[in-house]
C-alpha positions as a Markdown table, in Angstrom:
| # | Residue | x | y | z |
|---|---|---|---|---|
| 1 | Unk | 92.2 | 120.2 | 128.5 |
| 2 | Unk | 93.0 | 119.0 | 124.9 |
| 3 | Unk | 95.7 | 119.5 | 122.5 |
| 4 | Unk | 93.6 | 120.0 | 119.2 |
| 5 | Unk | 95.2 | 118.0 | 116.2 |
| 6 | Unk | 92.5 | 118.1 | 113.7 |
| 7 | Unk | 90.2 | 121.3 | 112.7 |
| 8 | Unk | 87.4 | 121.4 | 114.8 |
| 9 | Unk | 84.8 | 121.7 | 112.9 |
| 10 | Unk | 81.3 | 119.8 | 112.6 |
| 11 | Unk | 82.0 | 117.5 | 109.6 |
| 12 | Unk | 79.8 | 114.6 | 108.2 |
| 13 | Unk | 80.2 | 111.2 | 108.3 |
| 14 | Unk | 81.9 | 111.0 | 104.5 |
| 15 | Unk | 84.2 | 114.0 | 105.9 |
| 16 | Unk | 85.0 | 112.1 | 108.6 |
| 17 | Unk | 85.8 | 109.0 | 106.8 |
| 18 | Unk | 88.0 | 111.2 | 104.6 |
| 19 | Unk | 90.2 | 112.7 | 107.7 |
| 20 | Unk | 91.0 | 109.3 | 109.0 |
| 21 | Unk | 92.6 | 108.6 | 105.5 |
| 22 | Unk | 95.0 | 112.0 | 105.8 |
| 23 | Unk | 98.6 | 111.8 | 107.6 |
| 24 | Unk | 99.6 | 113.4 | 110.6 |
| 25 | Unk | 101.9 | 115.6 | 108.6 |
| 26 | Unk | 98.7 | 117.3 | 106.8 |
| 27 | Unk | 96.0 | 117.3 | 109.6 |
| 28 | Unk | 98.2 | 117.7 | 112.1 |
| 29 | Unk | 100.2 | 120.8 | 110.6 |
| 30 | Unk | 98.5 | 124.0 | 111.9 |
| 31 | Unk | 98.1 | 123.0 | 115.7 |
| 32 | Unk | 101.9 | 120.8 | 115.7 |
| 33 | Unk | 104.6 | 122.8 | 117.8 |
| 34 | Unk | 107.8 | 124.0 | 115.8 |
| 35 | Unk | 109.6 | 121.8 | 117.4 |
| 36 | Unk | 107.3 | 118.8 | 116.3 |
| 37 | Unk | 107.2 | 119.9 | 112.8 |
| 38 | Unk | 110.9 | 120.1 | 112.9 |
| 39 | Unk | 111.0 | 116.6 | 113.8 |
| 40 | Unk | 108.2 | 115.6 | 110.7 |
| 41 | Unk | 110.5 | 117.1 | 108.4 |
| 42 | Unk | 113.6 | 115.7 | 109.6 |
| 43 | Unk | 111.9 | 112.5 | 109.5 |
| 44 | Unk | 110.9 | 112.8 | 106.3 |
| 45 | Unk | 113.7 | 114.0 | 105.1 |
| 46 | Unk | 114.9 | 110.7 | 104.6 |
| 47 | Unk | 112.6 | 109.4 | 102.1 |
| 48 | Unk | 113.2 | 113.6 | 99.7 |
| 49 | Unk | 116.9 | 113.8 | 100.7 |
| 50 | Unk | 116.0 | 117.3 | 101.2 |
| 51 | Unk | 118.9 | 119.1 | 102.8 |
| 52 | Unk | 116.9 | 122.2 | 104.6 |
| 53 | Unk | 115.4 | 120.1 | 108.0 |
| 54 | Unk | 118.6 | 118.7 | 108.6 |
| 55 | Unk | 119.9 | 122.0 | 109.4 |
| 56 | Unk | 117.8 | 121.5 | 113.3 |
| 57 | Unk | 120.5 | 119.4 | 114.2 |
| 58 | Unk | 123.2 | 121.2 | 115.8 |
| 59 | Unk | 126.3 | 120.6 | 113.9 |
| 60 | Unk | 129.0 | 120.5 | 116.7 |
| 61 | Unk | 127.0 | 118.6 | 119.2 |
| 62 | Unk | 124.8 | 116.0 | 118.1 |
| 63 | Unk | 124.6 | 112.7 | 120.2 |
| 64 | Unk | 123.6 | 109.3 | 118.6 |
| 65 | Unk | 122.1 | 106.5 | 120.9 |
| 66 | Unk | 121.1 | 104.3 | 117.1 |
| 67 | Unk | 124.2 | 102.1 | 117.6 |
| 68 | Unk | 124.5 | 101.7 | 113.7 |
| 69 | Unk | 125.2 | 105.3 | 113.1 |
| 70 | Unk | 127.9 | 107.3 | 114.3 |
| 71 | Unk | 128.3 | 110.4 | 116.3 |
| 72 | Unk | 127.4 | 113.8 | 114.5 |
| 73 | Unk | 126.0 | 115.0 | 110.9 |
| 74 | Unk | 128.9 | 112.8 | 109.6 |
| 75 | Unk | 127.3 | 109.9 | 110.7 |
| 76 | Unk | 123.6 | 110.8 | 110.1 |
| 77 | Unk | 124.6 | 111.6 | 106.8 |
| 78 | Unk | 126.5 | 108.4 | 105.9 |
| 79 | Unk | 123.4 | 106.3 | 107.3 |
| 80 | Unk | 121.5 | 108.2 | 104.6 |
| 81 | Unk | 124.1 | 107.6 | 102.2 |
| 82 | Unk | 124.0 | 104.2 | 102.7 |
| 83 | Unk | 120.0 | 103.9 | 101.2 |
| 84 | Unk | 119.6 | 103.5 | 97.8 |
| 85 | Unk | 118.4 | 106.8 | 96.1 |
| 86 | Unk | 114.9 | 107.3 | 96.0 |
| 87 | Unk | 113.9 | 104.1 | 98.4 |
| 88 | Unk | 113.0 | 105.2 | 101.6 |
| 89 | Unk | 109.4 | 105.7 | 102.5 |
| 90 | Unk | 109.0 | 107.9 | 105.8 |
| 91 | Unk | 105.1 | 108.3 | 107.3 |
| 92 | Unk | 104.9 | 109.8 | 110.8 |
| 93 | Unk | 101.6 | 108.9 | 112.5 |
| 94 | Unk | 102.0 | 110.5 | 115.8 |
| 95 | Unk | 104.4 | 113.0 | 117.4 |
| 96 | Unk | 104.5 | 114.1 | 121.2 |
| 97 | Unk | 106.2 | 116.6 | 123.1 |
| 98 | Unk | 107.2 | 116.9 | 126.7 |
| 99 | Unk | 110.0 | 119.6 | 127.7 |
| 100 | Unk | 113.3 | 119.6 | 125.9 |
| 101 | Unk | 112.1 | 116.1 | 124.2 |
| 102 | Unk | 110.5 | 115.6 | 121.3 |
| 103 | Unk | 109.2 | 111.4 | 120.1 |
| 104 | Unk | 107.5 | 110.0 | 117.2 |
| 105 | Unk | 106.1 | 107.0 | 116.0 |
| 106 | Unk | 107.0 | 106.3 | 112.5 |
| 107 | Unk | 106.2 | 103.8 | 109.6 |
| 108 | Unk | 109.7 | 102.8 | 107.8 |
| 109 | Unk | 109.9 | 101.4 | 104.6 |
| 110 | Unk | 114.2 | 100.8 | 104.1 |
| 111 | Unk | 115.3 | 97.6 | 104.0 |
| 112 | Unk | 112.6 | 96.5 | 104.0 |
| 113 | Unk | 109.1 | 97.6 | 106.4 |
| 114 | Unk | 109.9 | 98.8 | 109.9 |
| 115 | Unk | 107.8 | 100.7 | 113.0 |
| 116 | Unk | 109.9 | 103.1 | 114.7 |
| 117 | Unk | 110.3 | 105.2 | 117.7 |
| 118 | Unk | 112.6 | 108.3 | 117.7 |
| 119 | Unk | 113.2 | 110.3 | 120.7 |
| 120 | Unk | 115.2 | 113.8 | 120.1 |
| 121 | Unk | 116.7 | 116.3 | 122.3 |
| 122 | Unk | 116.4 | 119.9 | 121.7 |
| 123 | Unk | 119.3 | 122.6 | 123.4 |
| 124 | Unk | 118.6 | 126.6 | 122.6 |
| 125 | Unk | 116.5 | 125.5 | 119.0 |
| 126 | Unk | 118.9 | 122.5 | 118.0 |
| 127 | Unk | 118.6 | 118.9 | 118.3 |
| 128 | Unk | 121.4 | 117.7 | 119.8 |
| 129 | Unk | 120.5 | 114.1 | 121.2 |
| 130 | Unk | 119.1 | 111.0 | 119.2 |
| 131 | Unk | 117.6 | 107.7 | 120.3 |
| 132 | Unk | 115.4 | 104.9 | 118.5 |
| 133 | Unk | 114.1 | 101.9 | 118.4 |
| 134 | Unk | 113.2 | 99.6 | 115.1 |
| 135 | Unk | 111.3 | 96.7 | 114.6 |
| 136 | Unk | 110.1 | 95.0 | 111.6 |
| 137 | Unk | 106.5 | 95.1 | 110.5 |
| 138 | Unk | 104.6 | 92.4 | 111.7 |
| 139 | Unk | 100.3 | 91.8 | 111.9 |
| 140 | Unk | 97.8 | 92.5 | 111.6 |
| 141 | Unk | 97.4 | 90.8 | 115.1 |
| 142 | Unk | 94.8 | 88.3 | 116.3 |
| 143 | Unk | 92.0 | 91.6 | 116.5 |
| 144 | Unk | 93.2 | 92.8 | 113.6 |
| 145 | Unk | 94.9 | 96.0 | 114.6 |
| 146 | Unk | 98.0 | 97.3 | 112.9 |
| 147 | Unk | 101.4 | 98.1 | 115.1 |
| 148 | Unk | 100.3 | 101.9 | 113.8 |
| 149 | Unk | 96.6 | 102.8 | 113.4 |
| 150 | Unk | 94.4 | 103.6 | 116.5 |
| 151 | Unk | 93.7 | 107.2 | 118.1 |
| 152 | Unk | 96.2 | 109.9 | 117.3 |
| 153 | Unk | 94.3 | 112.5 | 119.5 |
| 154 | Unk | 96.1 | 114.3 | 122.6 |
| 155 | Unk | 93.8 | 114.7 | 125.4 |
| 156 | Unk | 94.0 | 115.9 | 128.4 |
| 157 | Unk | 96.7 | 117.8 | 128.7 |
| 158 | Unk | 96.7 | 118.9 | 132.6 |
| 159 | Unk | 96.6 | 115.0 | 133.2 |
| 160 | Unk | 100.3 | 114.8 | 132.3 |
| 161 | Unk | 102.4 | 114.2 | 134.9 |
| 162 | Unk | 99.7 | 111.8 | 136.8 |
| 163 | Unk | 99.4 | 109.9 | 133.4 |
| 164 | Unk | 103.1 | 109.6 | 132.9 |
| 165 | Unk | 103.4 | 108.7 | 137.1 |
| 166 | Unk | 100.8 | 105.5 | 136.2 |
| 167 | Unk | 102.6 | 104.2 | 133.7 |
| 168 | Unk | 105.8 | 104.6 | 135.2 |
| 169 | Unk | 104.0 | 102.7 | 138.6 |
| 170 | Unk | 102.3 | 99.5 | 135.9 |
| 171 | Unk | 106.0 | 99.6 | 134.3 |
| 172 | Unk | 107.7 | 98.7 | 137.4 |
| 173 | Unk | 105.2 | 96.6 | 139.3 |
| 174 | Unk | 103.9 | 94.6 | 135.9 |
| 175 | Unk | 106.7 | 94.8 | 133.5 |
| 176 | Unk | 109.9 | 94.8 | 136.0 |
| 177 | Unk | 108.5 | 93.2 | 138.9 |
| 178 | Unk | 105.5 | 90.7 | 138.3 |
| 179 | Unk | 103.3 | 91.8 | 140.4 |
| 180 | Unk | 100.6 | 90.7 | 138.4 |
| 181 | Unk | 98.1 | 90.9 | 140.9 |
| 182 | Unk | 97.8 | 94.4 | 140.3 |
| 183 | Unk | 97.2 | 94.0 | 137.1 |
| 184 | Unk | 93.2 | 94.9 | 136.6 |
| 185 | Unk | 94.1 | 98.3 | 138.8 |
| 186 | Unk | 96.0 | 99.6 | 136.0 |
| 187 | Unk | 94.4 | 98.0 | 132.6 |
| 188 | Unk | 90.7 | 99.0 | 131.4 |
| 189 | Unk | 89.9 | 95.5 | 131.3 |
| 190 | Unk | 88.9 | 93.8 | 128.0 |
| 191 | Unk | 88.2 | 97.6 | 126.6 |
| 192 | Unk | 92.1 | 97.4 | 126.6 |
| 193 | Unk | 93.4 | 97.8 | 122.6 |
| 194 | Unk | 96.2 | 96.0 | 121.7 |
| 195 | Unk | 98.8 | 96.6 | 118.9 |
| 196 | Unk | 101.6 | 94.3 | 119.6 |
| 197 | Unk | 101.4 | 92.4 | 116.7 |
| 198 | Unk | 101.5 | 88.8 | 118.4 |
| 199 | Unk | 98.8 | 89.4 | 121.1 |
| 200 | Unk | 95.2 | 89.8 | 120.7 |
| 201 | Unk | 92.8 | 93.1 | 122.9 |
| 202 | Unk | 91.9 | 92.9 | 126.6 |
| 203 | Unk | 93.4 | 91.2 | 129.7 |
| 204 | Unk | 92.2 | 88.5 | 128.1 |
| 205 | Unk | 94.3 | 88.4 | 125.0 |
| 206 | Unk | 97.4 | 89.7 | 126.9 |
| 207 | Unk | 97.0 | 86.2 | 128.7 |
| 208 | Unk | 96.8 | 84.0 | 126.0 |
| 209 | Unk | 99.8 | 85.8 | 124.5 |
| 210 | Unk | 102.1 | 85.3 | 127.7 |
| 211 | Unk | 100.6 | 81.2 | 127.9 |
| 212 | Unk | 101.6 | 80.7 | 124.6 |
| 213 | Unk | 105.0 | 81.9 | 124.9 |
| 214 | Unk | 105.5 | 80.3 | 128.0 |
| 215 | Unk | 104.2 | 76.9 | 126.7 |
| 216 | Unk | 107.4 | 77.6 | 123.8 |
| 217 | Unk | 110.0 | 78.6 | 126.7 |
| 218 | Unk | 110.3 | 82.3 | 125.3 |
| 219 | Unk | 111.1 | 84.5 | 128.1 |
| 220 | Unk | 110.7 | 88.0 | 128.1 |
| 221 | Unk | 112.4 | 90.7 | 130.9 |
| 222 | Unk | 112.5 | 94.1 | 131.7 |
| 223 | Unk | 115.2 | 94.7 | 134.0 |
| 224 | Unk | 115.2 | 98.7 | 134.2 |
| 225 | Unk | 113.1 | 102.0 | 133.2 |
| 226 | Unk | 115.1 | 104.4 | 131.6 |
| 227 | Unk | 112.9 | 106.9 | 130.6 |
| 228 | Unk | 109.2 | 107.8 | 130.9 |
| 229 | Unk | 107.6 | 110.7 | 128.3 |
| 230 | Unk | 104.5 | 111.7 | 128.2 |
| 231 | Unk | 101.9 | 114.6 | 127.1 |
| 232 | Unk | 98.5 | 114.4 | 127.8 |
| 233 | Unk | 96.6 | 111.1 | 127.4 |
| 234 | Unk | 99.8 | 109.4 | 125.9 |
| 235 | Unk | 103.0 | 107.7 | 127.4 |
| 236 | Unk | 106.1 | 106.7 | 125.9 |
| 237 | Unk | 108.6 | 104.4 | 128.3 |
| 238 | Unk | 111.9 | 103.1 | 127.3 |
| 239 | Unk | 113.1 | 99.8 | 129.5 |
| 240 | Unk | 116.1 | 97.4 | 128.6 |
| 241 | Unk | 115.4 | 94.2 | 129.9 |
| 242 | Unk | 115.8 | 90.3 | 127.7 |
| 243 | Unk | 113.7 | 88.8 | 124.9 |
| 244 | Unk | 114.6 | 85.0 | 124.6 |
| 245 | Unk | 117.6 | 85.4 | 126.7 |
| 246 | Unk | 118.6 | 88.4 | 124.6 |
| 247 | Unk | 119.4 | 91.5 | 125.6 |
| 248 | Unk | 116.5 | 93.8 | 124.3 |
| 249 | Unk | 115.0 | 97.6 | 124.0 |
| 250 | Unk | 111.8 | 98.0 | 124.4 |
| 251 | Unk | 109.8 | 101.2 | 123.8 |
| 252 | Unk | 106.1 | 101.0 | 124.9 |
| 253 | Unk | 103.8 | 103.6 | 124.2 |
| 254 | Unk | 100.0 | 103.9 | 126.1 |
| 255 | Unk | 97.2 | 105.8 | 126.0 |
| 256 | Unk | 95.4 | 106.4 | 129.0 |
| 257 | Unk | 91.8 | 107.3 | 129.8 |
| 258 | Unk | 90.2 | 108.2 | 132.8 |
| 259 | Unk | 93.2 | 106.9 | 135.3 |
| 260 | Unk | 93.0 | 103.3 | 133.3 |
| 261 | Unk | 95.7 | 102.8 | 130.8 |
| 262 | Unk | 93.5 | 101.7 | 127.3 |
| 263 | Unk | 95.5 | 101.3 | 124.5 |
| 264 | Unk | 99.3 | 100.1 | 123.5 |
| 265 | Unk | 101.9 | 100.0 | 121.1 |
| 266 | Unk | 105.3 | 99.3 | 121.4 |
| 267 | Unk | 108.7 | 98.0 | 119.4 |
| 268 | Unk | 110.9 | 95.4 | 120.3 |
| 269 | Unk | 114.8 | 95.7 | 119.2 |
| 270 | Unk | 117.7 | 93.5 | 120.0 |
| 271 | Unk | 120.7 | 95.2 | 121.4 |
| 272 | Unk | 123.6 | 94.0 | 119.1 |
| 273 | Unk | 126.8 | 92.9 | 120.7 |
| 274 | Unk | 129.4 | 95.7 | 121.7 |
| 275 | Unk | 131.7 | 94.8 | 118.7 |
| 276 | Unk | 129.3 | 95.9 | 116.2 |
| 277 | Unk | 128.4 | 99.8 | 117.7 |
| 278 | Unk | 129.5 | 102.8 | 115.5 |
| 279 | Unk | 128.9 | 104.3 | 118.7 |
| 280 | Unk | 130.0 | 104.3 | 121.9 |
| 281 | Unk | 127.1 | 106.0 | 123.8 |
| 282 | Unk | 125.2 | 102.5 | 124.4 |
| 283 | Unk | 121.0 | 102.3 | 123.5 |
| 284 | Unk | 120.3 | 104.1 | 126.7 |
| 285 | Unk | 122.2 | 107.1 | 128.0 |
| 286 | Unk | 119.3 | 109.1 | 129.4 |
């Protein structure tokens, strides 16, 4: 079964070459889910400053897990306020939906370039729960992907719950635990696409990666799973663990194929000290 994002149509290869060039906000719009587009436009709403999508979020309950941003529209609207006027670039390039949850992966440009993850919560319409994870752009990396491009395409959409149960299983026995005998039961091998923008595709590359950062005493843990989200042929985890000894979020997302998990991306943010939250609802909180 498969979610269609793009018209399907017979098109040539110049038509082709032309849809790869057109956001997920455009091709994607017809076939998204309301609650999806809601998220787009909220999203977005940070580079226009329009007022209309912000009206999804439900004004007396609204739950912020960003630790620089404080609880409710109040503090949504001061982070806003904190951008200069008219800098903000917002370009969605994928958005998922599984239950009450909505999550997107998101090119940034505030401060400065970032990749982002946002996760929402929707009660009776309203989105009343927020959670994200920022890194700064880095890459290409050593194949020359991006921490963005790569398929956008759900697939598969009966395969949910097995897909989401593998990559919670490879989270736990590769990430948590080491087991990293089992690796080449979970990973497609050197067909395995890589967008971390430090490590290189395949087995191979993922090897090299962890060598090398051995070699330079960088450690890197994940101590616990807090959340696993999936539909179809994609996977979003979130695990708080250490990156050179500090404490760290990372959001990994996969794209699975034929029981074989075949493609990643992921963010990396550092958990600031407790002294420095706006919030008191931690990074976690599922």
């Amino acid at each position: 079964m498969m979610k269609l994002k793009l018209a399907g149509r017979a098109l040539s290869a110049a038509a082709i070459a032309m849809v790869t060039l057109v956001t997920l906000a455009t091709a994607q719009e017809a076939q998204l889910t309301t609650q999806e587009q809601q998220v787009i436009d909220l999203l977005k709403a940070i580079e226009t400053g329009a007022s209309e999508p912000v009206g999804v979020i439900n004004p007396d309950q609204y739950t912020q897990h960003n630790l620089s941003a404080a609880d409710g529209l109040a503090g949504f609207g001061a982070l806003l306020s904190a951008l200069p006027e008219g800098s903000a670039r917002v370009n969605t390039v994928r958005v998922f939906e599984d239950g009450n949850y909505v999550f997107a992966h998101t090119e940034y440009d505030f401060f400065g370039p970032k990749i982002g993850f946002d996760i929402f919560r929707f009660e009776n319409g309203q989105i009343v729960e927020h959670w994200d994870n920022l890194q700064e752009t880095a890459g290409p990396n050593p194949s020359g992907h991006t921490m963005t491009d790569g398929d956008t395409e759900v697939t598969d959409l009966d395969q949910t719950e097995a897909n989401k149960a593998l990559v919670a299983a490879f989270v736990d026995d590769i990430l948590v635990n080491g087991r990293m005998e089992k690796l080449t039961g979970y990973i497609d091998g050197d067909n395995y696409i890589q967008h971390n923008p430090q490590i290189a595709d395949g087995l191979s590359g993922l090897g090299a990666a962890l060598e090398a950062m051995a070699n330079a005493g960088i450690t890197m843990k994940y101590d616990t799973v807090h959340k696993v989200l999936g539909e179809g042929n994609f996977v979003l985890s979130v695990s708080e663990g250490t990156f050179a000894g500090a404490p760290t979020s990372f959001y990994d997302l996969f794209r699975v194929a034929d029981g074989k998990i075949v493609e990643h991306w992921d963010t990396i943010e550092t958990i600031p000290a407790q002294s420095e939250w706006k919030n008191q609802n931690g990074k976690f909180g599922f």
